[in-house]
C-alpha positions as CSV (number, residue, x, y, z in Angstrom):
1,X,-91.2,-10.8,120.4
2,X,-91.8,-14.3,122.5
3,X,-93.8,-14.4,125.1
4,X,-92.0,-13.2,127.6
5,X,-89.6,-11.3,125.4
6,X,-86.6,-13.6,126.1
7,X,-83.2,-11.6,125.2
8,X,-82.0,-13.8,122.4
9,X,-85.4,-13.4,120.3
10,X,-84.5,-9.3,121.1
11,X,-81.0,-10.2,119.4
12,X,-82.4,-11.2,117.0
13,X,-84.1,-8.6,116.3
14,X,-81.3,-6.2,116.6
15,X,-79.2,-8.4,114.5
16,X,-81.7,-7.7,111.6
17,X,-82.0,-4.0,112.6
18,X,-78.2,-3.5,112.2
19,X,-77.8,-5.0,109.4
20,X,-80.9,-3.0,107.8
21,X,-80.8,0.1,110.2
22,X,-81.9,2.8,106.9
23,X,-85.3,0.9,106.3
24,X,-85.3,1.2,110.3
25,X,-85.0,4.4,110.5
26,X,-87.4,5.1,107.6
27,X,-90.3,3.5,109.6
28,X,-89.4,5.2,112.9
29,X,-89.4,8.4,110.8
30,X,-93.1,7.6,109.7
31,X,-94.1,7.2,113.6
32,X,-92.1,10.2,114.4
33,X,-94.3,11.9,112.0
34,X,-97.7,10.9,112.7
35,X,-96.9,11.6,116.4
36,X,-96.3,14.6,115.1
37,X,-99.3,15.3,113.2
38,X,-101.4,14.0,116.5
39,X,-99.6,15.9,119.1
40,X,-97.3,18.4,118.0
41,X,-93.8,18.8,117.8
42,X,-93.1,19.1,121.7
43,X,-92.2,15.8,123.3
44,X,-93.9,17.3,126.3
45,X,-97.3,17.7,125.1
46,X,-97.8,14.4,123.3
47,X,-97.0,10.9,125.0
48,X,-96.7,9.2,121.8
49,X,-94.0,11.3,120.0
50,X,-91.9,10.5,123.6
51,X,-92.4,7.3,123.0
52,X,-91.3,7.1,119.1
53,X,-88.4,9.3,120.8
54,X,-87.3,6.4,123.2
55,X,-87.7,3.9,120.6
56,X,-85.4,6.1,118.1
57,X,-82.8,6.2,120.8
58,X,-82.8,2.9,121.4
59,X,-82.4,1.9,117.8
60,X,-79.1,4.4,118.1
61,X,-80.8,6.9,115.5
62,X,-78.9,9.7,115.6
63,X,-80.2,12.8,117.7
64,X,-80.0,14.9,115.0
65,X,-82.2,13.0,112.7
66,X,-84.4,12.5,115.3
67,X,-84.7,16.0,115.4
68,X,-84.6,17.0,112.0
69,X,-88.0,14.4,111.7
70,X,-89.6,16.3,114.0
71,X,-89.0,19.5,112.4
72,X,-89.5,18.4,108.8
73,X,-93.0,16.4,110.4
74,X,-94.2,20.0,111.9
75,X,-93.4,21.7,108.8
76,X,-95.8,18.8,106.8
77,X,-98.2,18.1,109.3
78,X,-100.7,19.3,106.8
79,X,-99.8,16.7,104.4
80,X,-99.3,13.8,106.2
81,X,-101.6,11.2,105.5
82,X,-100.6,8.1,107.2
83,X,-103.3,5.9,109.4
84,X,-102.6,2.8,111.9
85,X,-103.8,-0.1,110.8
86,X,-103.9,-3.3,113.4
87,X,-103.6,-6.9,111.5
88,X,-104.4,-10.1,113.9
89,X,-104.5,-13.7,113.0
90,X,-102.7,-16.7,113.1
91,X,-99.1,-17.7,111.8
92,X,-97.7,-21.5,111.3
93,X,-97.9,-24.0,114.5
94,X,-101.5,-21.7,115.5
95,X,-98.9,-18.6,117.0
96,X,-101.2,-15.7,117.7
97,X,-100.0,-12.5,115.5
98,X,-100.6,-8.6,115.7
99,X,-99.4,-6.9,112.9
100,X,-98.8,-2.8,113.2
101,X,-99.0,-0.7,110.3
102,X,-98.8,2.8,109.6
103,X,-100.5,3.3,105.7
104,X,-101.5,5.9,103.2
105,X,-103.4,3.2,101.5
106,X,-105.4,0.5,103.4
107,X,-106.2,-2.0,100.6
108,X,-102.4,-2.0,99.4
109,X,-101.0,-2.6,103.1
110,X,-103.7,-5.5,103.9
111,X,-103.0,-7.1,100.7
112,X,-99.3,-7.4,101.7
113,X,-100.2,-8.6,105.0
114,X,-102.5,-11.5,104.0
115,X,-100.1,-12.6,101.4
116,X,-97.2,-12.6,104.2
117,X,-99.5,-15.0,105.7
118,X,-100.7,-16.7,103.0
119,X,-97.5,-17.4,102.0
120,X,-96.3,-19.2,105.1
121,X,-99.6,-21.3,106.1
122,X,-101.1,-18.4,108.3
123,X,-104.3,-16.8,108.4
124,X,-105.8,-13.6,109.3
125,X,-108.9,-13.0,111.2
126,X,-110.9,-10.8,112.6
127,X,-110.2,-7.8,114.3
128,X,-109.6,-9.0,118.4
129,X,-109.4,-12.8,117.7
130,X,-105.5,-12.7,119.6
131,X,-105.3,-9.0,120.8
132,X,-107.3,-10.8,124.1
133,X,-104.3,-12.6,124.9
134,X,-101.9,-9.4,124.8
135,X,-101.5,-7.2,127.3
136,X,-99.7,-3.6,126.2
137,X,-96.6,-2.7,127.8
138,X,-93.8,-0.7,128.2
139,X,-90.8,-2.8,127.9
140,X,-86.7,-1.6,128.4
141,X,-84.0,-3.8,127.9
142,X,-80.6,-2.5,129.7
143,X,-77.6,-4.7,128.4
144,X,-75.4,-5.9,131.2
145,X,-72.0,-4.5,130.7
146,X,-70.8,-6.5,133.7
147,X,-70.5,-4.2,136.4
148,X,-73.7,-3.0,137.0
149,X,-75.1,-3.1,140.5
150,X,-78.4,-5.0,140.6
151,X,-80.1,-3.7,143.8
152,X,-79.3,0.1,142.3
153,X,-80.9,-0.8,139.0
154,X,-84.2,-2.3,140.4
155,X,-84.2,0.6,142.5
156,X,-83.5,3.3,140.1
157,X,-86.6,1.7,138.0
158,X,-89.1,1.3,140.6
159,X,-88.5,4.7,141.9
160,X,-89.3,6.1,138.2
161,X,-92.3,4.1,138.0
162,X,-91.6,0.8,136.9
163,X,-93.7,-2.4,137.8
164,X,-91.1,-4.9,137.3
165,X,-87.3,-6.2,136.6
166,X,-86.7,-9.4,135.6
167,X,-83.5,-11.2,134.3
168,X,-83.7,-11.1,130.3
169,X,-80.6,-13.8,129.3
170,X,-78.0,-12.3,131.7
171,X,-79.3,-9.0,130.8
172,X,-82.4,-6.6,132.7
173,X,-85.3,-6.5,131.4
174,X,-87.7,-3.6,132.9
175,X,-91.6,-3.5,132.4
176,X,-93.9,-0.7,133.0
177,X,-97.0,0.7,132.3
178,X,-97.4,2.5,128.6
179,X,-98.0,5.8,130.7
180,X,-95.1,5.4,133.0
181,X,-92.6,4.0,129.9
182,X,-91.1,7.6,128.8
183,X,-90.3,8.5,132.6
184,X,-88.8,5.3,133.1
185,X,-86.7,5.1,130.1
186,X,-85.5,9.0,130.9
187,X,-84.5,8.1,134.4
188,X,-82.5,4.8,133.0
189,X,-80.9,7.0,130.4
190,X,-79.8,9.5,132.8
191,X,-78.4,7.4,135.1
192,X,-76.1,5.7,132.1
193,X,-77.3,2.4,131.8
194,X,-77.0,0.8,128.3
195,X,-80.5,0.5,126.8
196,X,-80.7,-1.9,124.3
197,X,-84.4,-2.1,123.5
198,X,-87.2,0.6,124.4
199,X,-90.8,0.5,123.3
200,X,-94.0,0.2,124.3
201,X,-95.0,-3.6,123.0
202,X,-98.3,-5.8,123.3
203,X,-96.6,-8.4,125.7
204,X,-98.3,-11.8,125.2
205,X,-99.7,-13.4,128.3
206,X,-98.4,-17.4,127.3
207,X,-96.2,-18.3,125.0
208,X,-96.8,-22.0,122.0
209,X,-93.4,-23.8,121.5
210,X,-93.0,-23.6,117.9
211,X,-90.4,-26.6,116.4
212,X,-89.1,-27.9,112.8
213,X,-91.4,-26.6,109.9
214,X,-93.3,-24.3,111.3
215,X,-90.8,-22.6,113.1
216,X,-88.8,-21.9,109.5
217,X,-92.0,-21.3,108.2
218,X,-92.9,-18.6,110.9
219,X,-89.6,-17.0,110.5
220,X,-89.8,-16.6,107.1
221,X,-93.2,-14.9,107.9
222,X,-91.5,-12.8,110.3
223,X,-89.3,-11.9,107.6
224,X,-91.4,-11.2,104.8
225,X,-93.4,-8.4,107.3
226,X,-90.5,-6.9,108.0
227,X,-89.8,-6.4,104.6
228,X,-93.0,-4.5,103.9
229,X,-92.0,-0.4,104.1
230,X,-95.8,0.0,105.7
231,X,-95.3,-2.3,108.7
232,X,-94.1,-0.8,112.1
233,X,-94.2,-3.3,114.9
234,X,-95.0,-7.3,115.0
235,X,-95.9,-9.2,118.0
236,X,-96.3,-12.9,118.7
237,X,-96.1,-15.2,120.9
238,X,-94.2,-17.9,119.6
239,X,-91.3,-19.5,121.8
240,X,-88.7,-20.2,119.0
241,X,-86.3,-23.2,119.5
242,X,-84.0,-21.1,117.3
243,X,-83.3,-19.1,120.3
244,X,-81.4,-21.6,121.8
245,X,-78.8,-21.4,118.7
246,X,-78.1,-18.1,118.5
């Protein structure tokens, strides 16, 4: 995500998830699970299975796979051996990365990762040399279908709990606290607004223009983690003149 998670970066993202949605729904699956395996299979009990719930939803997996995760996850709990893993370093034109990574096998997963960045003239470091300059946040991106009434919106939100609503490239953008982020969603989802991007992100406080060589370099990098089954969630915060194109 950029820095301020403009819409068309989000696009972008949900161009790539369309047009691999079963490798999407495979790693949502996997957080499902461990959710699971943390906090049961009530969504009530355990903030971080509502939270992989939203998230399904907003990647339009079907309720009925979301549910039959669950179930299969409860049934398994036992043998679920999956661990988050947190990458940070630096990719092409000195972007700040955090890699997210749910593994059964910790020197396989940060082998891929280093090569990813390797590859691309990054680097990883140490554990907390970027996550300073990311703040976590709930973050819900309701598409504007054109006759949506603002002041209702923004009100809906902050009444559930949200800090913020901001204009996301013609679209809504609504931030809240990781604790508030289920409620929210639920409230926007209730009153019928059409969520196009859910999740609880680190949200980077600035954002580096990247241009040219680096850019293609960093989106190949972006690319490439994406690729890699064990990786769940990237964050950056690079400003991509790409954006612009799309």
């Amino acid at each position: 995500m950029s820095g301020h998670s403009k819409w068309s970066t989000i696009k972008r993202k949900k161009e790539k998830t369309d047009s691999k949605r079963g490798q999407i729904f495979t790693k949502i699956g996997r957080e499902l699970a461990v959710a699971v395996k943390e906090g049961g299979p009530d969504p009530e009990h355990t903030s971080r299975l509502r939270d992989a719930i939203a998230k399904a939803k907003a990647n339009t997996m079907p309720q009925e796979t979301i549910m039959r995760s669950i179930k299969k996850a409860a049934g398994e709990s036992g043998s679920i051996n999956y661990e988050s893993v947190v990458y940070e370093g630096y990719g092409p034109g000195g972007v700040a990365v955090i890699v997210e990574a749910l593994t059964d096998n910790r020197n396989r997963t940060a082998s891929e990762v280093r090569h990813c960045f390797d590859k691309n003239g990054g680097s990883l470091g140490a554990t907390g040399c970027v996550s300073w300059m990311f703040e976590r946040k709930g973050v819900i991106v309701i598409e504007n279908t054109g006759n949506i009434d603002e002041e209702e919106l923004i009100m809906t939100a902050l009444e559930a709990g949200a800090d913020d609503v901001n204009d996301a490239d013609g679209d809504f953008e609504v931030t809240t606290t990781p604790a508030a982020f289920s409620e929210v969603y639920d409230a926007l989802e209730k009153s019928g607004y059409a969520i196009a991007m859910a999740e609880v992100q680190m949200v980077p406080s600035n954002t580096v223009e990247v241009t040219g060589e680096a850019e293609q370099s960093f989106l190949k990098m972006l690319d490439m983690l994406d690729d890699s089954d064990d990786v769940q969630n990237i964050y950056h915060n690079a400003e991509l003149q790409d954006d612009d194109k799309e």
